[in-house]
C-alpha positions in Angstrom: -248.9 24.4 -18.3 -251.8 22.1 -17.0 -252.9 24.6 -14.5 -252.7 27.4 -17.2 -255.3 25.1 -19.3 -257.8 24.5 -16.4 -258.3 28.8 -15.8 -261.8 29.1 -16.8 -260.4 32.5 -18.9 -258.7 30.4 -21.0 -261.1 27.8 -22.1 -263.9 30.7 -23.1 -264.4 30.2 -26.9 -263.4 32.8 -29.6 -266.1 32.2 -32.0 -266.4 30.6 -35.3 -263.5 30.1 -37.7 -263.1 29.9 -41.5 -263.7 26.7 -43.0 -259.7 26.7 -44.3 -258.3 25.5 -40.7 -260.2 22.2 -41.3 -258.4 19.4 -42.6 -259.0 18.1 -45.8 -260.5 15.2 -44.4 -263.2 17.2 -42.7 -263.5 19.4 -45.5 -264.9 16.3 -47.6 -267.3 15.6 -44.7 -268.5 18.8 -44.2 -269.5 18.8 -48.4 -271.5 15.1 -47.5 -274.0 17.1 -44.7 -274.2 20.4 -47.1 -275.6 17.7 -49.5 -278.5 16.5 -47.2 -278.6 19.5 -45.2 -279.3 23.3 -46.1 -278.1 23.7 -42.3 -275.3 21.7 -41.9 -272.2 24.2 -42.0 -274.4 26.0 -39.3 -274.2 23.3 -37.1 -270.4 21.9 -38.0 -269.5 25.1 -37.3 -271.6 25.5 -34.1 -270.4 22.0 -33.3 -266.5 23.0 -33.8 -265.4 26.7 -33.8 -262.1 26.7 -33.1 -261.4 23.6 -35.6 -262.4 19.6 -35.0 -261.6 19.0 -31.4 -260.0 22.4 -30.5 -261.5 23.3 -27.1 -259.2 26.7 -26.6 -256.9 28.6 -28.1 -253.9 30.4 -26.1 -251.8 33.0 -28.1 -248.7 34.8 -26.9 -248.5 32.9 -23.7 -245.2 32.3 -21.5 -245.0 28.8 -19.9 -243.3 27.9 -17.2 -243.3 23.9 -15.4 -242.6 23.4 -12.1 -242.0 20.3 -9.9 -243.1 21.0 -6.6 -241.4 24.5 -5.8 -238.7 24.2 -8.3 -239.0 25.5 -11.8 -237.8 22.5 -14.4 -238.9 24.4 -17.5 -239.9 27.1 -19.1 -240.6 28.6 -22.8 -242.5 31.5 -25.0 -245.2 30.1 -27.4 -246.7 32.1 -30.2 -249.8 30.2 -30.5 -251.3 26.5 -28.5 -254.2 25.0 -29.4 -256.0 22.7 -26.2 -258.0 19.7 -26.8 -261.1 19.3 -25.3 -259.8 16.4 -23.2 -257.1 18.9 -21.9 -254.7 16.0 -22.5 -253.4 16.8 -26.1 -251.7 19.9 -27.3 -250.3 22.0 -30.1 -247.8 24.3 -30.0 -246.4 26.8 -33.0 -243.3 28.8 -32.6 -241.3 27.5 -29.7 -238.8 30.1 -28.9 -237.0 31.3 -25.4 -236.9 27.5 -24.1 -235.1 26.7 -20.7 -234.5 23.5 -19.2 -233.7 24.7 -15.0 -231.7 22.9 -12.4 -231.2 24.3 -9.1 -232.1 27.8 -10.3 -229.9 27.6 -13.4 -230.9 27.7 -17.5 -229.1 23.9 -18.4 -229.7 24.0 -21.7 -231.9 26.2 -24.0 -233.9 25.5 -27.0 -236.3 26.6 -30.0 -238.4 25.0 -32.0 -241.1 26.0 -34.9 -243.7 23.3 -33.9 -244.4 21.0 -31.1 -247.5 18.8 -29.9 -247.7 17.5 -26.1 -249.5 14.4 -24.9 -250.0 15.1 -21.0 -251.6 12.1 -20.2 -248.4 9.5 -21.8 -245.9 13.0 -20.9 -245.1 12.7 -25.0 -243.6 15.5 -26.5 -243.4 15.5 -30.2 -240.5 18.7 -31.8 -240.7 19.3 -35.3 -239.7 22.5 -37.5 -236.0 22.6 -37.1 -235.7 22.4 -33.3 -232.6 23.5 -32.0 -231.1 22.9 -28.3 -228.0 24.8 -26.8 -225.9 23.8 -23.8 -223.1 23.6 -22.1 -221.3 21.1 -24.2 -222.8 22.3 -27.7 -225.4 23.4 -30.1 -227.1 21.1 -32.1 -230.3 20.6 -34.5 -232.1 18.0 -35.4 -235.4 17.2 -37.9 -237.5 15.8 -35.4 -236.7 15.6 -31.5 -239.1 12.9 -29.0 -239.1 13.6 -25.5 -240.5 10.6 -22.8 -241.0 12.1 -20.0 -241.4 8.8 -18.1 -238.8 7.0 -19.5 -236.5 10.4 -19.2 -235.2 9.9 -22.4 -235.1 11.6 -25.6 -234.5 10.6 -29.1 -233.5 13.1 -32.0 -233.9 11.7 -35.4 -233.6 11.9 -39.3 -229.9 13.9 -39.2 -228.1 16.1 -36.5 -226.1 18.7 -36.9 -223.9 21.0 -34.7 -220.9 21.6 -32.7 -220.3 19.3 -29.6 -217.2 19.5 -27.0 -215.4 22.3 -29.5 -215.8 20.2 -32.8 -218.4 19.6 -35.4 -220.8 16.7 -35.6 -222.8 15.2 -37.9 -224.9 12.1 -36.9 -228.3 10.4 -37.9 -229.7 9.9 -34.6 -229.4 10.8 -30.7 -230.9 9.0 -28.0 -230.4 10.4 -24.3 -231.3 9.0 -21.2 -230.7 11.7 -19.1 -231.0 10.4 -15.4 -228.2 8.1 -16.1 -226.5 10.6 -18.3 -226.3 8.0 -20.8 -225.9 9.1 -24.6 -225.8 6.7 -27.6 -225.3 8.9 -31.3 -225.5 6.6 -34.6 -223.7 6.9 -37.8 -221.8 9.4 -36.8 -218.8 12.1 -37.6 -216.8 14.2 -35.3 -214.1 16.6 -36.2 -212.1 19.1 -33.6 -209.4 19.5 -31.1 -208.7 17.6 -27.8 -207.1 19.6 -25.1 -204.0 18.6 -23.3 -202.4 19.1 -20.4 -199.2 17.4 -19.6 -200.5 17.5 -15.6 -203.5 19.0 -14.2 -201.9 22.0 -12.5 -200.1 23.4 -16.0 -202.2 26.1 -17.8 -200.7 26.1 -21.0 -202.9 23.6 -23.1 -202.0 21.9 -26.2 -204.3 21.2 -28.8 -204.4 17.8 -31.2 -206.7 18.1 -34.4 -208.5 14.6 -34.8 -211.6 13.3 -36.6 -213.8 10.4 -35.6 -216.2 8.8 -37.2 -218.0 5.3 -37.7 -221.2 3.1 -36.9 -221.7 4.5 -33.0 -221.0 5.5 -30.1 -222.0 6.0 -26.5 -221.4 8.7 -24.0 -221.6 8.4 -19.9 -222.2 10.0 -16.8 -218.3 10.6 -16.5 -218.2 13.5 -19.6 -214.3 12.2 -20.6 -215.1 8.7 -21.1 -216.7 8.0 -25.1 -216.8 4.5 -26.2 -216.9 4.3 -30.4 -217.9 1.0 -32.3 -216.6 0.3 -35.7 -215.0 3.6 -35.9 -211.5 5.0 -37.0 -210.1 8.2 -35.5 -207.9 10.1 -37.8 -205.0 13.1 -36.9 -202.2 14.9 -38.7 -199.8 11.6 -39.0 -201.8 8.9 -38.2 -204.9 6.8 -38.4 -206.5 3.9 -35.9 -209.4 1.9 -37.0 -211.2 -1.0 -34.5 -214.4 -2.6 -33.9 -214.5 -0.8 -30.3 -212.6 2.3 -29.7 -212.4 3.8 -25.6 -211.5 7.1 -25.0 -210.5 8.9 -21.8 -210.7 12.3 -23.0 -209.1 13.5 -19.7 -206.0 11.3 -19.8 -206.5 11.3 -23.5 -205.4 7.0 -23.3 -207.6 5.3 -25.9 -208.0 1.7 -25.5 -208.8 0.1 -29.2 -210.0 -3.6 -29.4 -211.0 -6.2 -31.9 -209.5 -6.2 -35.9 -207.3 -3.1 -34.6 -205.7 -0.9 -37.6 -202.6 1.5 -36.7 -201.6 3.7 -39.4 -198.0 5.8 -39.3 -196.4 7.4 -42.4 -193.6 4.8 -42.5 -195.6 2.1 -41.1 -198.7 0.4 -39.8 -199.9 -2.4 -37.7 -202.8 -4.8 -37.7 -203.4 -6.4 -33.5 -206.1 -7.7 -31.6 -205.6 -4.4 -28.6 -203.5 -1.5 -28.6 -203.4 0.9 -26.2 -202.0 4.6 -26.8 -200.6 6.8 -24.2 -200.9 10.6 -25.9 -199.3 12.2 -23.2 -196.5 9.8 -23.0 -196.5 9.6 -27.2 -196.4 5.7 -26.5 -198.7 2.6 -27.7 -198.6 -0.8 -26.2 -199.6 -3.6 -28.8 -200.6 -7.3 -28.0 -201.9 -10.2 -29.8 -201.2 -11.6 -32.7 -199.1 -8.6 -34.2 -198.3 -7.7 -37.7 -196.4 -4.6 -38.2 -195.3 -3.8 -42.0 -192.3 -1.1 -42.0 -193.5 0.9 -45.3 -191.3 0.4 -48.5 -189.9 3.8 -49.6 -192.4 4.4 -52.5 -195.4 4.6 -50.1 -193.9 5.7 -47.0 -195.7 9.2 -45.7 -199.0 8.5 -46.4 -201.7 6.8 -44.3 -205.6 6.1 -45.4 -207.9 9.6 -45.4 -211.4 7.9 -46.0 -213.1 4.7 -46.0 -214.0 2.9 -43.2 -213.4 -0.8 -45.2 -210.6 -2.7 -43.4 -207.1 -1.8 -45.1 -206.0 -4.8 -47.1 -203.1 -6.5 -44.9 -199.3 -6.4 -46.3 -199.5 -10.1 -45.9 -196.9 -12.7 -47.2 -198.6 -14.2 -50.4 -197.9 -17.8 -49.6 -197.4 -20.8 -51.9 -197.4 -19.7 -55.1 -197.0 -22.0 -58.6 -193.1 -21.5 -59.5 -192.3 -20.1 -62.8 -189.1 -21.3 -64.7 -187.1 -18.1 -64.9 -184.7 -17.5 -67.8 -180.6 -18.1 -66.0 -180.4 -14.3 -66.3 -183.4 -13.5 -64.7 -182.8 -16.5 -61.8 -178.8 -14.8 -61.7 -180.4 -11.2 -61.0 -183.2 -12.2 -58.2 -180.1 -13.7 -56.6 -178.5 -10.8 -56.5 -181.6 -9.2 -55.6 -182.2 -11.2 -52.3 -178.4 -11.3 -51.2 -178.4 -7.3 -51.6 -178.6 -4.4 -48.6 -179.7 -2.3 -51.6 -183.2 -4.0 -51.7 -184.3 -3.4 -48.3 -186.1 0.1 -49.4 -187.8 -1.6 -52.2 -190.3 -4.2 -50.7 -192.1 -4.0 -47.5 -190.9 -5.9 -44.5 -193.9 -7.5 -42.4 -193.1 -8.5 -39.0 -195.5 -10.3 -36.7 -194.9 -11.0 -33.3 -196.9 -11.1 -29.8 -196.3 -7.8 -28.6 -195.2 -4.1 -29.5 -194.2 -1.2 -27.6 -194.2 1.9 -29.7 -192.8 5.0 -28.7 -193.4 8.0 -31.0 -192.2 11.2 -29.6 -190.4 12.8 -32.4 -186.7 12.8 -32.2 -186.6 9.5 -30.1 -189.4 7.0 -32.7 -188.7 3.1 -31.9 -190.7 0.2 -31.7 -189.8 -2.5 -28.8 -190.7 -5.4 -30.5 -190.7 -9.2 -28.1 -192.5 -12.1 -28.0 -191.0 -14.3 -31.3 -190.8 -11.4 -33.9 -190.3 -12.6 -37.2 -189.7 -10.7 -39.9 -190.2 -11.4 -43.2 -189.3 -9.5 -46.9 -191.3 -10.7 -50.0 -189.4 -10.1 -53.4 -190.4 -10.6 -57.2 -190.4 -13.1 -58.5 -191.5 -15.1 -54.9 -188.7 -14.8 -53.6 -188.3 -14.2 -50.1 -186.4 -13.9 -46.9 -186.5 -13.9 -43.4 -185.2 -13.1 -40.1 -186.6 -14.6 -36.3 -185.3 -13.6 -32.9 -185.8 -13.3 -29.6 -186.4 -9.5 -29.4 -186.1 -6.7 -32.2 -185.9 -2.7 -31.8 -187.2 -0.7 -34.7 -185.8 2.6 -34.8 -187.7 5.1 -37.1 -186.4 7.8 -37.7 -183.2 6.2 -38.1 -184.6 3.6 -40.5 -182.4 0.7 -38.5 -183.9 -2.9 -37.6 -182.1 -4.5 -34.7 -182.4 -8.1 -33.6 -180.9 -9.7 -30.7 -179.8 -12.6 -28.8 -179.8 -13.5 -25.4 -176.2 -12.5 -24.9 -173.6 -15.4 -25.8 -175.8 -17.1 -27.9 -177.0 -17.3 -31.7 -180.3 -17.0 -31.4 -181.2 -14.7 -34.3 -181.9 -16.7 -37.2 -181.6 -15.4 -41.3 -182.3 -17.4 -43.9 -183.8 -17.2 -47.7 -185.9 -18.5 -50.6 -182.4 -20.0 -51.8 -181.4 -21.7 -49.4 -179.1 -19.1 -47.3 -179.1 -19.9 -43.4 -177.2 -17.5 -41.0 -177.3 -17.8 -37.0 -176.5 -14.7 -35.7 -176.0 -13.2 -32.0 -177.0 -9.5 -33.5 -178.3 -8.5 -36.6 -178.5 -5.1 -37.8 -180.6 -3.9 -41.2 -180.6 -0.2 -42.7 -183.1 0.8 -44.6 -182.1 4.1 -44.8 -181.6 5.9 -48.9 -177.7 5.6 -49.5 -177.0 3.6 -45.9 -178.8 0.1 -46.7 -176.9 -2.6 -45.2 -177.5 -5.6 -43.5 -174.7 -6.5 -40.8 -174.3 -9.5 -38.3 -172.3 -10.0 -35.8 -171.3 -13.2 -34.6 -172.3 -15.3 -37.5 -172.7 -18.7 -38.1 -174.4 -20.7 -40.9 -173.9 -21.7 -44.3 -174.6 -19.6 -48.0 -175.9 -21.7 -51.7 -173.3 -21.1 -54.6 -172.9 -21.4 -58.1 -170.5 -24.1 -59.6 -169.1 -21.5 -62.0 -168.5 -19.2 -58.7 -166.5 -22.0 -57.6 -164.7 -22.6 -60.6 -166.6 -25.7 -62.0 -168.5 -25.8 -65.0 -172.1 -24.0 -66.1 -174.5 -26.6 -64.8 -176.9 -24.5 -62.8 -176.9 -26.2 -60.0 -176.0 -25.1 -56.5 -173.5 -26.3 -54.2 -173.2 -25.4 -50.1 -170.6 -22.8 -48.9 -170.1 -22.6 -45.1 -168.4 -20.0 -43.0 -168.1 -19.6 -39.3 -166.7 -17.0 -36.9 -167.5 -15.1 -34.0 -167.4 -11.5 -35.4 -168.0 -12.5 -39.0 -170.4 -9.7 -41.2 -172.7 -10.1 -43.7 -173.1 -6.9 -45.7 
């Protein structure tokens, strides 16, 4: 383009122009002389032809920027105005736009307007500018391109369709030397692509939608790093602070405040780590995993980006004076299999192996899980072990000992204490149960159950046995 501008050819005038391509500005000045001088829109005129500071005028013209032998870029422009100073320029109907490497168009583009600052290599896109590639097609409102810096920043909304999905986004900036992306407030819906190993052709396709404050993109195409972002598919939703994605592996890496929602149950960790092509996830931390009560189970959060609020036991909580039929029926309540649908049971613990291919769903649960049932009426009971499996689909809560021993402890608002060497706890509709095996420990009565008189108060039952069940 500079060379173009230096052709004496193109820097011949056209003549004078009609006093509507001045700006308003100069308009107002040009009605100041007329008022001291007969002959002053003779010599504005004289002075300025082609408009203030316009020193040529190139219609029609077909550009084309090379660096050294190589061509870098090229375009069709209906219309650019030159500067005198041959450093500023204005172009009008951008169309047929190439970016070139090594021969070949890398992206193309259009735009309605543009203005060029040679001397700080500034380029200014406004009126819808639109840019097509390999990986996309997107528009922005207003695109900057720093030449130096090689880096450019499209601003005030994006729109378009980026690796197969749509996007919507408030700003882009794009270093491209280091292939370095970085896209604010942004939403992306579409597929991923898997292949259970590189050499199978048949590729499956997983429908997921991400969205949240940021996220960056590198010089490796497959690896996206989202911040304060939740990704969302068919059956289940995961929310962190940072989110890492290896598109090509498809293993995301979520850290910090880490939300993972299933239909029949979701955890709150500091990491977790999900294997799609093995349909596993590997929890650690400070775990808290709440097994859905029947009510809510099949439904996981489908907008906001706020934190869920956790399933968390209530704590201390002033004790009302229930009525002795009311006290008689949360008894019954907390003693009864029947319950375990009804109320949510949180379990924390330090770490979690989920596997969730369907047909074979369980959680590997180790490192002191506890878990814990809240009922009206605060009551409440618990059970701790050394390790617990969680099978889903099955609806069945195993805890175990280290064989021989009792390790598996369950105990309750009233008093109840059980040590256990296994303890198993259905929570499937007409199969609730709670069984142990190999129980040990001691339950509260009832005078009255015990043939004394109505005093309320509670005396100790024990039983012992190796084989005894609870159900």
């Amino acid at each position: 383009m500079y060379n173009l501008i230096r052709n004496p050819k193109i820097r011949t005038t056209l003549g004078f122009v009609l006093f509507a391509l001045a700006t308003p500005a100069f308009l107002a000045g040009v009605r100041y002389l007329l008022s001291i001088d007969p002959f002053a829109r003779y010599s504005a005129a004289y002075a300025n032809p082609l408009g203030a500071g316009i020193g040529s005028i190139i219609t029609d013209a077909n550009v084309k920027v090379f660096e050294g032998k190589e061509k870098v870029l090229s375009f069709d422009v209906a219309r650019i105005e030159i500067h005198r100073n041959q450093q500023y320029f204005h172009l009008e109907n951008v169309h047929n736009g190439a970016v070139w490497e090594k021969g070949k168009a890398k992206a193309k583009f259009r735009a309605g307007e543009a203005v060029y600052d040679a001397r700080r290599e500034f380029v200014e896109v406004l009126g819808s500018p639109k840019l097509v590639f390999e990986e996309g097609e997107l528009s922005a409102s207003i695109v900057e391109i720093f030449r130096q810096e090689k880096r450019l920043v499209a601003s005030k909304g994006i729109d378009g369709t980026y690796k197969k999905g749509e996007v919507h986004a408030a700003s882009l900036t794009y270093d491209w030397e280091n292939r370095h992306g970085l896209v604010e407030s942004f939403l992306w819906k579409g597929p991923i692509e898997l292949r259970q190993e590189k050499q199978e052709k048949t590729v499956k396709r997983r429908q997921i939608l991400v969205r949240g404050e940021r996220f960056e993109s590198f010089s490796n195409p497959d690896r996206i790093i989202y911040y304060n972002a939740e990704a969302i598919d068919q059956d289940s939703l995961l929310r962190a602070r940072k989110i890492t994605h290896d598109r090509e592996n498809d293993v995301i890496v979520a850290e910090g405040e880490c939300e993972y929602h299933a239909p029949d149950a979701f955890m709150l960790a500091p990491k977790v780590t999900i294997y799609n092509k093995e349909k596993r996830a590997v929890i650690t931390g400070d775990v808290r995993l709440t097994i859905k009560p029947e009510k809510e189970k099949g439904r996981i959060p489908s907008s906001a980006l706020q934190p869920a609020k956790p399933d968390l036991p209530p704590g201390v909580k002033p004790t009302e004076k229930l009525s002795e039929e009311e006290q008689k029926k949360t008894e019954e309540e907390l003693r009864s299999g029947k319950t375990i649908r009804k109320y949510p049971i949180v379990i924390t613990c330090r770490n979690i192996e989920y596997f969730y291919q369907k047909g074979a769903k369980r959680a590997i649960i180790t490192g002191s899980p506890l878990a814990r049932q809240e009922l009206r009426n605060n009551a409440w009971r618990e059970i701790t072990g050394p390790r617990a499996i969680y099978e889903e689909e099955k609806e069945i809560l195993t805890l175990m000992s280290t064989p021989g021993l009792r390790e598996v402890v369950m105990k309750n608002s009233l008093g109840d204490e059980f040590h256990v060497e296994t303890l198993v706890i259905s929570t499937k509709e007409g199969d609730e149960r709670i069984i142990g095996y190999g129980a040990e420990g001691s339950l509260r009565v009832r005078e009255e159950e015990l043939g004394g008189e109505k005093t309320g108060t509670n005396k100790e039952g024990v039983g012992k046995g190796g084989g005894n069940k609870k159900k």
